[in-house]
BAVEX-308444 format. One line per 3 residues: number of its first residue (from 1); their letters; for each residue z, y, x of C-alpha. Coordinates in steps of 0.1 Angstrom, whole numbers, plus 2048, in hexadecimal, padded with zeros to 3 digits. Each point is the difference from the previous one (the first is absolute). Layout:
! BAVEX-308444
NUM = a = Z:Y:X  ... .
END
This chain:
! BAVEX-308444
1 = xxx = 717:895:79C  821:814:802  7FB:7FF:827 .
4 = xxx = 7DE:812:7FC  810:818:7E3  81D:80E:817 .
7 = xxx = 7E5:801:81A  7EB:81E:7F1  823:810:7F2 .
10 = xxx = 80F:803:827  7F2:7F8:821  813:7EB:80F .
13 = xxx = 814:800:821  7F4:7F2:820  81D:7F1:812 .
16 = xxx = 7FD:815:822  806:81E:7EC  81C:7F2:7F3 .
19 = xxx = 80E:7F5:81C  7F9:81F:816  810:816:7DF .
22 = xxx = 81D:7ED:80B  7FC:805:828  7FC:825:7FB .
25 = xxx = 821:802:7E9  810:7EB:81A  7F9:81B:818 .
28 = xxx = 807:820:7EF  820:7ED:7FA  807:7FD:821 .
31 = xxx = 7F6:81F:80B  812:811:7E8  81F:7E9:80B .
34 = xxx = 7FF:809:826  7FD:825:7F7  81E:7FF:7EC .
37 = xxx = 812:7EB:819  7FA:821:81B  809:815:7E2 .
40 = xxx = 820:7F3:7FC  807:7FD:823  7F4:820:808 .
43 = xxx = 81C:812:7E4  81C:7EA:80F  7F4:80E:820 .
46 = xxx = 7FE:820:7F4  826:7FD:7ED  80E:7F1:81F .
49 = xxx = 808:7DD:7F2  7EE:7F3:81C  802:811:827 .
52 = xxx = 7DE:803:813  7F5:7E4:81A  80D:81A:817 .
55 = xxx = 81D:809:7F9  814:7EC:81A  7EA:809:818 .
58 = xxx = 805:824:7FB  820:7FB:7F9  807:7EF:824 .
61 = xxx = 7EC:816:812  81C:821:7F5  820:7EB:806 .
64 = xxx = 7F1:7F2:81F  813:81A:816  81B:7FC:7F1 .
67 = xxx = 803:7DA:804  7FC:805:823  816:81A:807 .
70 = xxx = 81F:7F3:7E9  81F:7EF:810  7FA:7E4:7E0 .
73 = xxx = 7E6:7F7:7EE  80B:805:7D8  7ED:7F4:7DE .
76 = xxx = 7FC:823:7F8  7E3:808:81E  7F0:7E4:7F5 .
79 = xxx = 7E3:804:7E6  807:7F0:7E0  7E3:7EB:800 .
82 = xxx = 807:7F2:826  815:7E9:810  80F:7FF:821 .
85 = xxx = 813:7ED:81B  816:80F:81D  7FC:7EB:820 .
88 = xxx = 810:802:823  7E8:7FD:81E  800:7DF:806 .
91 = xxx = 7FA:7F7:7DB  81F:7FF:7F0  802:807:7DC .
94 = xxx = 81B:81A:7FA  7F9:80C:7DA  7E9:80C:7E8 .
97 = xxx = 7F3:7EE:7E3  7EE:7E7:80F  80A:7E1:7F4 .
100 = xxx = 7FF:7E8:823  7DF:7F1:7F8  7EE:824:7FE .
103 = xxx = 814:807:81B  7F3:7EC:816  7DD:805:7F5 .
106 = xxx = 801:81F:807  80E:7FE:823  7E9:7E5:80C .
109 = xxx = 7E2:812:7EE  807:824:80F  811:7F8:824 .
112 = xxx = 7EF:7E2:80A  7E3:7FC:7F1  7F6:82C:800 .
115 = xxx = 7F2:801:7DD  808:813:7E4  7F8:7F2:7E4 .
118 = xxx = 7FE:7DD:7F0  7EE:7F6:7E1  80B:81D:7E4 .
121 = xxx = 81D:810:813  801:81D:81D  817:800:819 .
124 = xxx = 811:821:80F  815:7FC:825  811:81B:805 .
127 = xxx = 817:804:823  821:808:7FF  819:808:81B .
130 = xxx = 80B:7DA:806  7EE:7F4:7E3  7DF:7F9:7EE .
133 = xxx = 7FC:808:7DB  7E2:7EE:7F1  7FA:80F:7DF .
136 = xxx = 7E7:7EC:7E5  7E8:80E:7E6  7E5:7FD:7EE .
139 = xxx = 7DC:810:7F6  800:7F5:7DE  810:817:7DF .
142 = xxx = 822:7F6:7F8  81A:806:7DF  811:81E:802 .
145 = xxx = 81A:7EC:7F3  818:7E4:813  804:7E9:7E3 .
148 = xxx = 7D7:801:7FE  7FD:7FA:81F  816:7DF:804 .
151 = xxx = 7EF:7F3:7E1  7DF:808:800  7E7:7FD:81C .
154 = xxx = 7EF:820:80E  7EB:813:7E1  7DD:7F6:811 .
157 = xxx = 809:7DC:801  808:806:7DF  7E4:813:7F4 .
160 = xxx = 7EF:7E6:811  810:7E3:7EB  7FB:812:7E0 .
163 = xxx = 7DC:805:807  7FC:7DB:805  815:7F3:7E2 .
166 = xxx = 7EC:819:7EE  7E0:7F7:808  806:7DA:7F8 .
169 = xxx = 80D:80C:7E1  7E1:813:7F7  7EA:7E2:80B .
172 = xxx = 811:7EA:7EB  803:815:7DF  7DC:808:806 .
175 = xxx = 7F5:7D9:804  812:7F8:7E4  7F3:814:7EA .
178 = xxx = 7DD:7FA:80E  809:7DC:7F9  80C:806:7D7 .
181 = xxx = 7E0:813:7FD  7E7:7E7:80F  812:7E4:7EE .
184 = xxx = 7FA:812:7DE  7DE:808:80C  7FF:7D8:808 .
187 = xxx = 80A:7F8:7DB  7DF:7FF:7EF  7F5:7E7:81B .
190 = xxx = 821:7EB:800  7FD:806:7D1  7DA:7F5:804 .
193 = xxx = 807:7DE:81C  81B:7F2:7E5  7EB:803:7E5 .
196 = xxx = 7E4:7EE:80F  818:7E7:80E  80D:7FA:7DD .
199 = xxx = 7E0:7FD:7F2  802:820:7EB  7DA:80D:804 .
202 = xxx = 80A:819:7E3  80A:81D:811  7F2:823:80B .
205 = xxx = 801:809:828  818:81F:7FF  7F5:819:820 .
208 = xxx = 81A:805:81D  7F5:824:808  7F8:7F4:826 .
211 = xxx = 7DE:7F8:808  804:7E1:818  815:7EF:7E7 .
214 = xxx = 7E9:80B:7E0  7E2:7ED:815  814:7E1:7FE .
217 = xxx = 806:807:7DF  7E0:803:7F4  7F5:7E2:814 .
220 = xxx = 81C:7ED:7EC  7F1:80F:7DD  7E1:7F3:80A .
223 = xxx = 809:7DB:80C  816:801:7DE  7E7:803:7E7 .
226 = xxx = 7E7:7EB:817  81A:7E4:7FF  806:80A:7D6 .
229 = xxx = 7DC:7F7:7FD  800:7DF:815  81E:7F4:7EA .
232 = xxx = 7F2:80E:7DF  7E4:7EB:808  80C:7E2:80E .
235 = xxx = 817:803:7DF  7E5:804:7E9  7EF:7DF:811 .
238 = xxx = 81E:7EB:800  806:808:7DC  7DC:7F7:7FA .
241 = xxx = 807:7DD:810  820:7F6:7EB  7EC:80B:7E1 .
244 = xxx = 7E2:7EB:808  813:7E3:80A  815:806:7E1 .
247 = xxx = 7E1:7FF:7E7  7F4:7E3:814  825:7EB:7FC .
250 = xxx = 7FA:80D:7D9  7DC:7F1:802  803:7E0:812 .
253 = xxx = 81E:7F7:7E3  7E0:7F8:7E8  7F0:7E7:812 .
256 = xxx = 823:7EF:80A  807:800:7D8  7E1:7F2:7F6 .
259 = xxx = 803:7E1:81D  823:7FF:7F7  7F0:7FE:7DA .
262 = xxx = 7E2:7E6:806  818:7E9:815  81A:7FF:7E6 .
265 = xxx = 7E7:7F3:7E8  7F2:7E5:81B  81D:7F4:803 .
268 = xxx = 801:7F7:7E0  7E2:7EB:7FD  7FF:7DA:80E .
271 = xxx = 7FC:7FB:820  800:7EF:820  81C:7FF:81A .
274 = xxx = 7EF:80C:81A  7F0:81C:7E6  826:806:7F8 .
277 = xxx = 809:805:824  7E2:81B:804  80C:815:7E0 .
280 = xxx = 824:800:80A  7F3:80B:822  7F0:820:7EC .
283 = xxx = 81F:807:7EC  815:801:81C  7E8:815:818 .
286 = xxx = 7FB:816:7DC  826:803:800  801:808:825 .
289 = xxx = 7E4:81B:7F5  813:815:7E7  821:7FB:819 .
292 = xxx = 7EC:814:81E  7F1:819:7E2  81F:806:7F5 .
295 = xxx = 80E:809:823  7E5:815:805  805:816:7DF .
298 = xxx = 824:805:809  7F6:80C:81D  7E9:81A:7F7 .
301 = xxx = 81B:80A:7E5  818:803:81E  7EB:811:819 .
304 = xxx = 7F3:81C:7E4  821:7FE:7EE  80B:7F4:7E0 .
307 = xxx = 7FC:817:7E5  820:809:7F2  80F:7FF:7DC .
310 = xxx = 825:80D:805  819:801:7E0  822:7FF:7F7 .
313 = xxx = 80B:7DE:803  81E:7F3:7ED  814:7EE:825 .
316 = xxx = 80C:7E5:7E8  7E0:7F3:7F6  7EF:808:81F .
319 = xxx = 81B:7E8:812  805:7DF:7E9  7DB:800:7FE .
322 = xxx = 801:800:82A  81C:7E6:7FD  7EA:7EB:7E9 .
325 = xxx = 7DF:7FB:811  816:7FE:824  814:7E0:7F1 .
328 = xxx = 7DD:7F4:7F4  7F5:7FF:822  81A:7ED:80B .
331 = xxx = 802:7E4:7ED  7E9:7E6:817  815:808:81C .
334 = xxx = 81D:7FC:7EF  810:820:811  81D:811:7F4 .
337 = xxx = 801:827:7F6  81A:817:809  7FA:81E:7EB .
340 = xxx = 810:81F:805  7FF:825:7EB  815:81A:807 .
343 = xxx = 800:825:7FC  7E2:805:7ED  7F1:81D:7F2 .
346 = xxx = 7FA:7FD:7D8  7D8:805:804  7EA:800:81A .
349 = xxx = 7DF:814:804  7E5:7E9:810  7E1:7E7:7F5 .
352 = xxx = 80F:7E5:7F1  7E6:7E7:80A  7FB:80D:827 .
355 = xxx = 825:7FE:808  804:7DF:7F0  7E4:7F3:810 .
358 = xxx = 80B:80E:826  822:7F0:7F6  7F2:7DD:7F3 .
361 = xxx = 7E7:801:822  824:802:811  810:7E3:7F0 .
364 = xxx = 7E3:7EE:7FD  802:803:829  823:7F5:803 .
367 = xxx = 7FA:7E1:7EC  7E6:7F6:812  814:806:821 .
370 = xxx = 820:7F0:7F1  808:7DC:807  804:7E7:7E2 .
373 = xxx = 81B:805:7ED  80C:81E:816  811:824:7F0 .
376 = xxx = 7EE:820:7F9  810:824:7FA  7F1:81A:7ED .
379 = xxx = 818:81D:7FF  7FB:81F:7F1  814:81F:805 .
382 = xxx = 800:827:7FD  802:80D:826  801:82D:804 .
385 = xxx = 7E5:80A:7EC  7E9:7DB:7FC  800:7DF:7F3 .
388 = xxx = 7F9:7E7:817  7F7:7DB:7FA  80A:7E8:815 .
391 = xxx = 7F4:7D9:804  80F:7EA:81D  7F1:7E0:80A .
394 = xxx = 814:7E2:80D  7E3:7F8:817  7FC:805:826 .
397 = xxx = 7FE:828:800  7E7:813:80E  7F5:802:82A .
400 = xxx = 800:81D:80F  7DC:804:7FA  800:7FC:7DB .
403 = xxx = 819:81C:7FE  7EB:816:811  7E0:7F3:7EC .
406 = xxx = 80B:7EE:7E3  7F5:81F:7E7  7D6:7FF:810 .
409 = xxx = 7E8:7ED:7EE  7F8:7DD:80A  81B:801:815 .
412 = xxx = 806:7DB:808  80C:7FD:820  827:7F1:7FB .
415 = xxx = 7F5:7DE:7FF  825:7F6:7F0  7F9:818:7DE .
418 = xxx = 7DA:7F9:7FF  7F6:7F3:7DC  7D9:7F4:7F7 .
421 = xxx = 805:812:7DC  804:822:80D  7E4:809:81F .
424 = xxx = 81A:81F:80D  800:811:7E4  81F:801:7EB .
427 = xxx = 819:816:80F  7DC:81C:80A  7FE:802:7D8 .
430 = xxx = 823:809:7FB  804:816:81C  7E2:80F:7F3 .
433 = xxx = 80F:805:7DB  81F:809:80C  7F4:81E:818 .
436 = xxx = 7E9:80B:7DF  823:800:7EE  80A:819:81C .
439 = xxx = 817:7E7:80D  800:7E4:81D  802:7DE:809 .
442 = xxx = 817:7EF:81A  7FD:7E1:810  824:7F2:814 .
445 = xxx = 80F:7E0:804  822:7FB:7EF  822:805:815 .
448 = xxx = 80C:7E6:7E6  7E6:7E3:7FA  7EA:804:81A .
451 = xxx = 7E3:802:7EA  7E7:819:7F9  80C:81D:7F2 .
454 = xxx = 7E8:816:7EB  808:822:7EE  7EE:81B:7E9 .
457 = xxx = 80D:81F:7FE  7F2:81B:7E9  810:821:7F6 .
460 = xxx = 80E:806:7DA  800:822:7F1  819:819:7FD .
463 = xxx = 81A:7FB:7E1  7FA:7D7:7F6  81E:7EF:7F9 .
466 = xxx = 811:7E1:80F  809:7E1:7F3  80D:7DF:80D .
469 = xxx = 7EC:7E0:7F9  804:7E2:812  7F9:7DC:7FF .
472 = xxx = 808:7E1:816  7EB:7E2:7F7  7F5:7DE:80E .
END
């Protein structure tokens, strides 16, 4: 087996390694991401794109003095990273940068309430003469520059969002491709589950390269050519059967032939009425005999397939001899034949007896199905790349059943096209010839007429010719 081969070529992979080679890349990968991360923010540090946490602080604590001291309180003694907010005594906002909500934040936070800081921000009070100058900053590194500053959160927070949209970048590259790999490594199993389920037993188990999945695998192989056997066998004894009850059918004619024989010649002799009645008795049951042999024969030939003669047929020929034996079997009805060429190729490469028979088991069904004096169609035409033969009835159509069934043997069941002559078996022979002419057979009810609506189609070879032959007759 291949699986076996590839086995003692490579050992294959267990899954857990797999899947922790993939954990461990994930984690250099994100070690390697949060050191560079502090790299980077380290040389921005370092180049003073971006001010210690701090800075303010430090800052503030040299201009401190000076804010005291100082008639007014002026942009320039206040730290670049800070904001402020000149109040009087009683709690009056005065100026600063504040806008009135911070404003009053900071009053209520600082004055009334004695703390100095809230969730991210610090808060400075610093006592003037008649005023109080509450000064905020912050612990965390800011940009160096303004226009980063009103844009861009702080560079931790940043840092920090980075680090997160990285990491759920890097998880999802990583699963991904995890994913692609175990579905590739998945193939043979998913290549080796269609086969089966398309019952192709002919095929070679192809190793994944991962352990688990070449266990399955090999389990599969296994139940694969157990099941190859079991059909091989089963085969082999069903083939048996048709050939045995074939040779019997063959066997049982003789006797039939010589009854038939010996009763012909009684009947021939003088006798009695009542002698008269027994021997027509025997003819008919003898009749009735070579009727359910004949049934049987055909199908044996069906089930084991009939043994194909293909040629070039000349179309012409083929078709008036069609149109010939259907009008024959017309003629106690007293039906009426609508009979249609068009589009046909010059030759056709099939067995001249097997198609004409599936055709004639077709018409022969549409008579029989067709009231007296009713219409048939036979229309054949040239359709893409087949020729397709086409027979409408003018009878009742076919249930909903019979379309789904019409084509199995002994199929019966639509009481309304049900004939005596025929035990089921008509339209199973024709489907049969038609599928061993690589073609199909199609059973519908006609939009037009009602009726039923049969059609052959069989493919043509490349390169044959068309040409136009038609006929309408009564």
């Amino acid at each position: 087996m291949a699986l076996r081969n590839n086995e003692h070529r490579r050992q294959p992979q267990k899954l857990r390694r797999l899947f922790t080679g993939y954990l461990a890349v994930f984690c250099l990968g994100t070690i390697l991401f949060v050191v560079s991360l502090f790299a980077i923010f380290d040389l921005l540090l370092t180049n003073s794109v971006i001010l210690p946490a701090n800075y303010g602080e430090v800052q503030l604590s040299v201009m401190k003095e000076k804010i005291a001291s100082s008639n007014t309180v002026t942009p320039d003694m206040i730290p670049e990273t800070c904001s402020y907010g000149v109040f009087t005594r009683q709690g009056r906002f005065v100026s600063g940068n504040f806008n009135k909500k911070d404003a009053a934040m900071a009053w209520d936070l600082t004055q009334k309430q004695g703390r100095d800081r809230d969730f991210i921000y610090y808060y400075l009070p610093i006592p003037r003469r008649n005023e109080i100058c509450i000064v905020r900053y912050t612990l965390l590194a800011q940009f160096s520059s303004p226009v980063l500053r009103q844009f861009l959160p702080s560079p931790e927070i940043l840092f920090e969002l980075v680090l997160g949209l990285g990491f759920l970048l890097e998880v999802f590259l990583l699963a991904s491709s995890f994913g692609r790999k175990l579905t590739k490594k998945l193939h043979s199993l998913e290549k080796a589950t269609e086969k089966i389920q398309n019952h192709d037993l002919n095929f070679s188990v192809e190793s994944s390269g991962i352990y688990e999945i070449d266990n399955v695998l090999y389990s599969i192989d296994k139940m694969k050519e157990a099941l190859k056997e079991s059909l091989q066998k089963q085969w082999d004894q069903e083939q048996t059967r048709r050939e045995q009850i074939s040779a019997l059918a063959h066997d049982i004619k003789t006797p039939i032939t010589i009854i038939r024989g010996n009763v012909d010649l009684l009947s021939e002799t003088n006798q009695t009425e009542e002698q008269k009645s027994y021997t027509g008795y025997i003819i008919d049951s003898a009749r009735q005999m070579e009727q359910y042999v004949r049934t049987l024969i055909e199908i044996s030939k069906a089930e084991m397939g009939f043994s194909l003669h293909k040629e070039i047929l000349d179309t012409g020929t083929f078709i008036t001899k069609i149109h010939k034996q259907i009008s024959a079997l017309m003629v106690v009805k007293r039906l009426s034949l609508d009979f249609k060429t068009r589009n046909l190729p010059q030759s056709l490469h099939a067995d001249s007896d097997l198609l004409q028979r599936a055709i004639l088991n077709i018409a022969a069904n549409a008579v029989d199905f067709s009231p007296q004096g009713g219409t048939i169609v036979f229309d054949v035409g040239f359709a893409g790349d087949t020729v397709q033969f086409c027979v409408v009835d003018s009878g009742n159509g076919f249930s909903e059943d019979a379309l789904k069934n019409a084509t199995q043997q002994f199929y019966m069941g639509d009481k309304s096209r049900s004939s005596k002559a025929h035990y089921g078996m008509g339209l199973f022979i024709a489907n049969s010839i038609a599928v061993q002419h690589k073609g199909r057979l199609l059973a519908e009810n006609s939009s037009e007429t009602g009726g039923g609506m049969v059609t052959i189609r069989i493919p043509i070879e490349s390169g044959e010719g068309k040409v136009t032959y038609s006929h309408h007759l009564r």
